[in-house]
Phi, psi and omega in degrees: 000153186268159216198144211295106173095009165255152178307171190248129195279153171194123172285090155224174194254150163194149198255019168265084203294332164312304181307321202281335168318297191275298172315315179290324151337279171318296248244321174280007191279350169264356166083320164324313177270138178202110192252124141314171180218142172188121191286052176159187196227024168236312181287311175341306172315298204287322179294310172288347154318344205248336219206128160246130217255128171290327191217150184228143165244116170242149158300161177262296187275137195213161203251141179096272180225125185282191165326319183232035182252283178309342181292308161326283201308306185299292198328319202279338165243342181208086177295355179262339169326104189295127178211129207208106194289110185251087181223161167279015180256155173229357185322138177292338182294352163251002138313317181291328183283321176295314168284357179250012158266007185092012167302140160286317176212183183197098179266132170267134181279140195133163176075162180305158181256347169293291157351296202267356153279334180288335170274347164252012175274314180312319182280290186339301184296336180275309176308302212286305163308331173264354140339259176356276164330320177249032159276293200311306201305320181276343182277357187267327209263345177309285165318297197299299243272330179302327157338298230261341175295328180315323195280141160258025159284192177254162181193138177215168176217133205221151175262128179282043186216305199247355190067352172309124168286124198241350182171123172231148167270186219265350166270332146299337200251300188303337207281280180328307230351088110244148154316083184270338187300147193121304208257189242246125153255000139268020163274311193269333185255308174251031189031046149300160153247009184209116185328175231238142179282334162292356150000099149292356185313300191324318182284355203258006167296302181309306189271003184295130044240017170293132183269164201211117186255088173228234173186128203230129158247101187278126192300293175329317140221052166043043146210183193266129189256127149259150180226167180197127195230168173177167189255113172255171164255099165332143201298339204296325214117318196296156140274100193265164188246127173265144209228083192263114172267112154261146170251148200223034177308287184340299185290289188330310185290328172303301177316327193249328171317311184312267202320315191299324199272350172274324214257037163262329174314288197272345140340286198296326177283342168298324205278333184284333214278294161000284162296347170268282164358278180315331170294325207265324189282328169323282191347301170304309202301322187306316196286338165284313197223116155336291199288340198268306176310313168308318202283320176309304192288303184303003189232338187276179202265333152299195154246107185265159181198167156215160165237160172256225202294330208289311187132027180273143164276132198231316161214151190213153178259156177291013181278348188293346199285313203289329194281326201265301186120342206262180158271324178221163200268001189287358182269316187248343164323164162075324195306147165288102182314316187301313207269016177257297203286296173312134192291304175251080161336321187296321202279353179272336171292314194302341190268315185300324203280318171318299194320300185295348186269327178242021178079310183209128147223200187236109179063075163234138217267162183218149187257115181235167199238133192242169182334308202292343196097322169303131192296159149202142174261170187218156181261136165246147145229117202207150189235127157332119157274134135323099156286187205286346189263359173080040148275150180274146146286332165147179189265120155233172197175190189250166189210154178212149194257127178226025177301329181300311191273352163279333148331283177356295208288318156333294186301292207310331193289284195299353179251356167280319176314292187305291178335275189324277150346285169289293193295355156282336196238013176302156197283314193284155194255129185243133171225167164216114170298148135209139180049030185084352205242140166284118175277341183209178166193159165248178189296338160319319192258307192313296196304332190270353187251330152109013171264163155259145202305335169295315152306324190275299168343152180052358181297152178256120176330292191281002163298329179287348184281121167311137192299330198302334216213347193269348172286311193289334168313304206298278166307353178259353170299296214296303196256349168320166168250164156262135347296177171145169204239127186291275215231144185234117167055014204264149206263105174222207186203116164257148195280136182294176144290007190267011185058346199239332179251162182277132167239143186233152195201162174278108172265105173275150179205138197208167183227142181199208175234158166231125200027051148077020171244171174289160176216162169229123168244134182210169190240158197191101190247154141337058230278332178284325173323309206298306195308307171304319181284322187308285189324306212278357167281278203307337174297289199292355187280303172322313199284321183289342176269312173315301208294325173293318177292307188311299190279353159002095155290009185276104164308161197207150141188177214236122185257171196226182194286342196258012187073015199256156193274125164242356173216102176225140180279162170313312174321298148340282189307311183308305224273336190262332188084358196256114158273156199312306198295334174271026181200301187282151201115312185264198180214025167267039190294326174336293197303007178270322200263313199228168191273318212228136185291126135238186207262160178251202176313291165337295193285347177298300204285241274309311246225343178108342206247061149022273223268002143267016183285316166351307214265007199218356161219020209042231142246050178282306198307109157221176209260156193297150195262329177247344140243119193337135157070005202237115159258139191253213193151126162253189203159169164254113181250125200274344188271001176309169120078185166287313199238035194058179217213141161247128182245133208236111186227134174230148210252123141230148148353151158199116209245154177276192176281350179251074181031354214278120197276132202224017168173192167223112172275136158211121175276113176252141176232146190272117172229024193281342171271302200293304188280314173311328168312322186268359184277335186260022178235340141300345195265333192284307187304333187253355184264327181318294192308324186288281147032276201267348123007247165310346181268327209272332152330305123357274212281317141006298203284305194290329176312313185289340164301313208277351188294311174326293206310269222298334150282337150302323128002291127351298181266349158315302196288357191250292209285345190254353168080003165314047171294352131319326183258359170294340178291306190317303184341302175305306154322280137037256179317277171320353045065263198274000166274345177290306172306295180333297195287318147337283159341288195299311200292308186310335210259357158282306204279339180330307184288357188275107184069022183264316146299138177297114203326130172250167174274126173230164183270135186279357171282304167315333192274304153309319182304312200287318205270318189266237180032293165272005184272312204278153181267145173334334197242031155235140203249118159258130168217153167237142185189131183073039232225018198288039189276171185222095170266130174256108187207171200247174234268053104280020181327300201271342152282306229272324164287330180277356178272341219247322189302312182304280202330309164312298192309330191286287192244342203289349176088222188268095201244137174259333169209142181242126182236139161254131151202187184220170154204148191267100212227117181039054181043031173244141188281126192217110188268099174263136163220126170242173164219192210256009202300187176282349180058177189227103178001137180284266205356327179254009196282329163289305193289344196300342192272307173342173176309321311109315248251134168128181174267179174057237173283357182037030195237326187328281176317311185288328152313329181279335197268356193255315174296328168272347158248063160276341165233026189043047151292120176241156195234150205179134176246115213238011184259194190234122201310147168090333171246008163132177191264146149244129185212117188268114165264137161251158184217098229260138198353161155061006149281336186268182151168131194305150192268109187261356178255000000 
């Protein structure tokens, strides 16, 4: 690949090795260019594995793989690769076919060769520069886009007027994992069918460049938003709404899981405590009555249990079955309590050693095992039994199965760990208000205030409040209902400790309970943070689009509403000699172009005034085919240069986003190579045409000896009675009509694309080619016929060819209709007649060479004149009710006629 002051490498193929010669010759003779050679498209393959090519020039037909065969291929390893179809075929189905495979461009071979290589060094180099550009253009829209992709936040862009969505990144889009750009966002964001009645676009319209801060639950995908929304400017012009989303479910959801998981917590210890209560009085009740006790053990929901000295079990109630896992209670009696039931054996001396140091205990938890092996824990309560001689006998006591809740207690243990956590290590500063004094804070808020969280505690809350904002707070506390949420996002300022500076920051606030009393809980973000990340995206998004106008290669500049240069590019600057620091600022853009101040292009349309481009370009000045409001122009400039420039300039409009017009551009091309080429390629072209003139005069003149001869000939043999030499003859004859009608043919075609192709009116054309041609006894209609064709300027033969053709072949035709009708933005020009019409079998061939009575070149010559603009032709009617010869004519070649 070329590299800043090396030639641009460009690859071709052909399987004539003399042309390749003679291309390289041609194409390297300016030194820009540095050409390979390679006689087929297989070695070509095998080269570019080895080598990379700014550009490939191909033949079509090649031995192996023609042209677009080779072309797939390349597309299929490098889709960006400029490749410019160089062949003698012309046929349209492989122009069509090469380009809708991806040819850049597609040139026919023929013709002189200085020309016809200055137009293909020329399109190569032209390919290989837009090639270039719009590689810069995506790497540059690439670098923006990659901002907003950088964040981890969710982020989108909306027009706050129609709601079209224009751009989410890519941590919204993994979110979404749907398409949205394009469509409506509320529709795509709340399943609306109308905007949303919380819409901020209005306030953040009203307040820009001020941001609108809140905090959102969207139903629609269940979760909770902080959001900062605010008015930017678009790379467009436009002014857009921007949308930065944090999702902050988790944390909301932890926090309220947190307060559900305290107060289950202390549910369950009133219920143990309860039950414990209720256990010690069974108990007294057992010591009264066996059988009252036996009914007891056997019925309650605990586990009663007893062991003797060995550590056996002897007795258990029937509630140990469903918890245990066994079937009967005969599966576990007599069983060794350490090595069946315990989870850890070792944990039953640690449970014995307790006993004996304190008598009894209470809810003391144990890790035990069920049948299955799944651990479960349990609370006991147990005491030393007696026998009769006052030994102990072994231990009994109650068991409660508390695996749930100690899970519970887990969780809640490990989502307090996680609360915490997260809400210490969160951007935003988190408080809990009770009774005016701060009961909690994490260091996000002390550190933003200029305390340490230990200093601050217990402290009174609106003291940290700017006075300007702290009474209406106060009231607004004062008088909520609980729950409910006093302020979403509002903009207030907290006092440093330095008492003297202010800091503002988005203040959320809700009433809620904190350990079973009212409470105020709120959030605090930082508002100059936000404001600062934002600008400093939108500061690098700008430098980046500026640096894509700076660096252009296209020259450029930018006029304002007062004609002042507010923009000139390096390109400019090189091509003028005027540097950027000498020129913006003024209204002197002039001084590039002229000797003396006028106005240029750029200042008529800025101003409106059209209708003096006439008097100050003649009729060079027209108006653009592809942009609104924007006119172009060629010229001569003599100051320009050493020996001056010919330029090609375009003037457009530059409108904001409410249409409203804020400048003018105008963009210039050097085309000074380009018109000398075509002044030595008319001048080449007309010593040609003088050339085949006298030669075709010539050869004329000698056709009229030998035809003379052969009629004396001829008639030597009649009068001598010679009819043996008369067969000979024929052939002959036939011969020199084949050369006659050639002749007669060359001397059409000569003229065929040698002026550059124009706009002519097609009414007028009819008027001139049909109209006065046809005899009185043909009936003519037209309709619809107010066109503007850019085609080239035989054009007007091709309607008079199509008449011979009636006149000619059609038998007895009484009427000829022209109409047009506009079918897949292509223009379809029919012209028919009422004739004997044309077989399918020929609908095709009529076109061909040769093919037909009289000169056989008419039909083809006209499928040739059109496609020099890429007109196609085609005969479409049904034999016996007349010929239809369908013209297409393909976009941005057409355009109504207004006069």
């Amino acid at each position: 690949m070329s590299g800043a002051g090396v030639p641009y490498l460009v690859l071709c193929v052909d399987d004539e090795e003399l042309l390749l010669d003679l291309c390289r010759l041609f194409l390297e003779r300016s030194g820009v260019l540095k050409v390979d050679t390679a006689t087929s498209a297989v070695t070509a393959l095998e080269i570019l594995k080895e080598k990379e090519y700014d550009a490939i020039i191909s033949d079509y037909e090649m031995p192996g793989m023609n042209g677009v065969e080779f072309l797939k291929k390349i597309r299929a390893l490098d889709g960006l690769i400029p490749f410019i179809m160089f062949t003698g075929r012309g046929r349209e189905e492989v122009v069509i076919d090469a380009l809708n495979n991806g040819a850049d461009f597609y040139l026919q071979k023929g013709g002189e060769p200085k020309s016809q290589f200055a137009e293909l060094k020329s399109k190569v180099e032209y390919a290989i520069r837009q090639k270039q550009a719009e590689n810069l253009l995506k790497q540059e829209r690439e670098q923006l886009l990659s901002i907003f992709d950088s964040l981890e936040q969710m982020v989108y862009v909306s027009d706050p007027h129609t709601y079209e969505i224009l751009y989410v990144n890519k941590n919204f889009q993994k979110f979404l994992r749907k398409e949205v750009i394009g469509k409506t966002c509320y529709e795509e964001f709340q399943n609306l069918k109308e905007p949303c009645s919380f819409c901020t676009n209005k306030e953040i319209i009203e307040r820009k460049p001020l941001p609108c801060i809140w905090n959102y639950y969207n139903s629609y995908y269940d979760r909770h938003f902080s959001i900062v929304d605010r008015i930017i400017n678009w790379p467009d012009g436009r002014e857009v709404r921007l949308e930065v989303a944090t999702d902050i479910t988790e944390e909301k959801r932890t926090y309220e899981e947190l307060n559900a998981a305290y107060e289950e917590l202390a549910s369950s210890e009133n219920e143990l405590k309860l039950q414990f209560h209720e256990l010690m009085e069974s108990r007294e009740k057992l010591k009264e009555s066996e059988e009252r006790y036996r009914t007891v053990v056997e019925n309650s929901q605990d586990i009663f249990y007893r062991s003797d000295a060995q550590g056996n079990l002897v007795m258990v109630s029937p509630s140990v079955l469903p918890i245990y896992g066994a079937d009967s209670l005969d599966e576990l009696l007599g069983k060794d309590i350490a090595s069946v039931f315990y989870k850890n054996p070792s944990d039953r001396e640690k449970f014995l050693q307790t006993l004996y140091e304190k008598g009894s205990v209470y809810n003391y938890e144990i890790l035990l095992e069920k049948k299955d092996g799944t651990p479960i824990w349990i609370s006991v309560n147990a005491h030393f039994y007696y026998d009769a001689d006052g030994k102990t006998a072994g231990v009994e006591g109650n068991i409660r199965d508390i695996t749930k809740i100690k899970m519970a207690v887990n969780a809640l243990r490990e989502s307090e760990e996680l609360y915490r956590f997260l809400v210490d290590h969160i951007e935003d500063g988190v408080f809990i208000v009770q009774d005016d004094l701060l009961v909690y804070c994490n260091n996000t808020y002390a550190k933003m205030i200029g305390y340490e969280v230990e200093e601050i505690l217990g402290t009174i809350m609106y003291d940290h409040i700017s006075p300007e904002t702290r009474d209406v707070l106060i009231s607004k506390c004062y008088h909520a209902s609980v729950p409910s949420v006093v302020l979403e996002s509002s903009e207030i300022q907290l006092m440093h400790k330095d008492n003297v500076t202010k800091i503002p920051v988005l203040l959320s606030l809700s009433l809620g309970e904190y350990k079973g009393e009212r409470a105020c809980i709120g959030t605090v973000h930082h508002v100059e943070e936000i404001c600062l990340r934002i600008e400093d995206s939108l500061r690098e998004s700008r430098a980046i689009l500026s640096s894509i106008l700076k660096e252009s290669p296209v020259p450029q500049f930018v006029i304002d509403t007062n004609h002042v240069v507010i923009h000139w590019n390096d390109a400019l600057s090189a091509f003028s000699g005027i540097s950027p620091d000498d020129i913006i600022g003024t209204n002197k853009h002039w001084r590039a172009f002229y000797p003396q101040p006028r106005p240029c292009i750029a200042d008529l349309i800025l101003d409106g005034k059209t209708d003096e481009l006439e008097k100050w370009y003649g009729d060079k000045a027209r108006p653009s085919s592809f942009i609104k409001d924007a006119w172009s122009s060629t010229d001569f400039f003599p100051n320009l240069g050493e020996n001056g420039k010919w330029l090609h300039y375009t003037g457009a409009l530059l409108r904001n986003v409410n249409g409203e017009v804020w400048g003018a551009l105008e963009t210039l091309e050097d085309i000074t190579e380009q018109i000398m080429n075509e002044e030595g390629l008319q001048a080449a072209i007309k010593k040609l045409n003088l050339l085949s003139d006298i030669t075709r005069h010539d050869i004329l003149n000698t056709l009229t000896v030998l035809n003379g001869a052969v009629d004396i000939i001829r008639e030597e043999c009649e009068e001598f009675d010679d009819s043996n030499i008369l067969p000979y003859l024929v052939p002959v004859d036939k011969a020199l009509d084949t050369i006659h009608r050639q002749i007669l043919f060359t001397r059409d075609y000569q003229n065929l694309g040698i002026k550059a192709p124009l706009w002519q009116s097609l009414h007028e054309l009819i008027e001139e080619e049909i109209v006065h041609i046809l005899s009185p006894g043909v009936n003519f209609h037209q309709e619809e016929t107010g066109y503007l064709i850019f085609a080239d300027s035989m054009f007007g033969r091709v309607l008079a060819n199509l008449v011979d053709n009636t006149l000619r072949h059609g038998g007895v035709v009484t009427r000829v209709n022209v109409s047009t009708q506009v079918k897949d933005e292509a223009l379809h020009v029919f012209y028919s007649d009422n004739g004997k019409g044309i077989v399918d079998s020929l609908k095709e061939r009529i076109f061909e060479r040769g093919f037909g009575s009289h000169t056989g070149y008419g039909l083809f010559l006209i499928r040739e004149i059109l496609s020099i603009t890429n007109i196609s032709i085609r005969e479409t009617g049904k034999p016996g009710e007349g010929a239809v010869f369908e013209m297409i004519i393909p976009s941005g070649f057409f355009k109504r006629d207004d006069n």
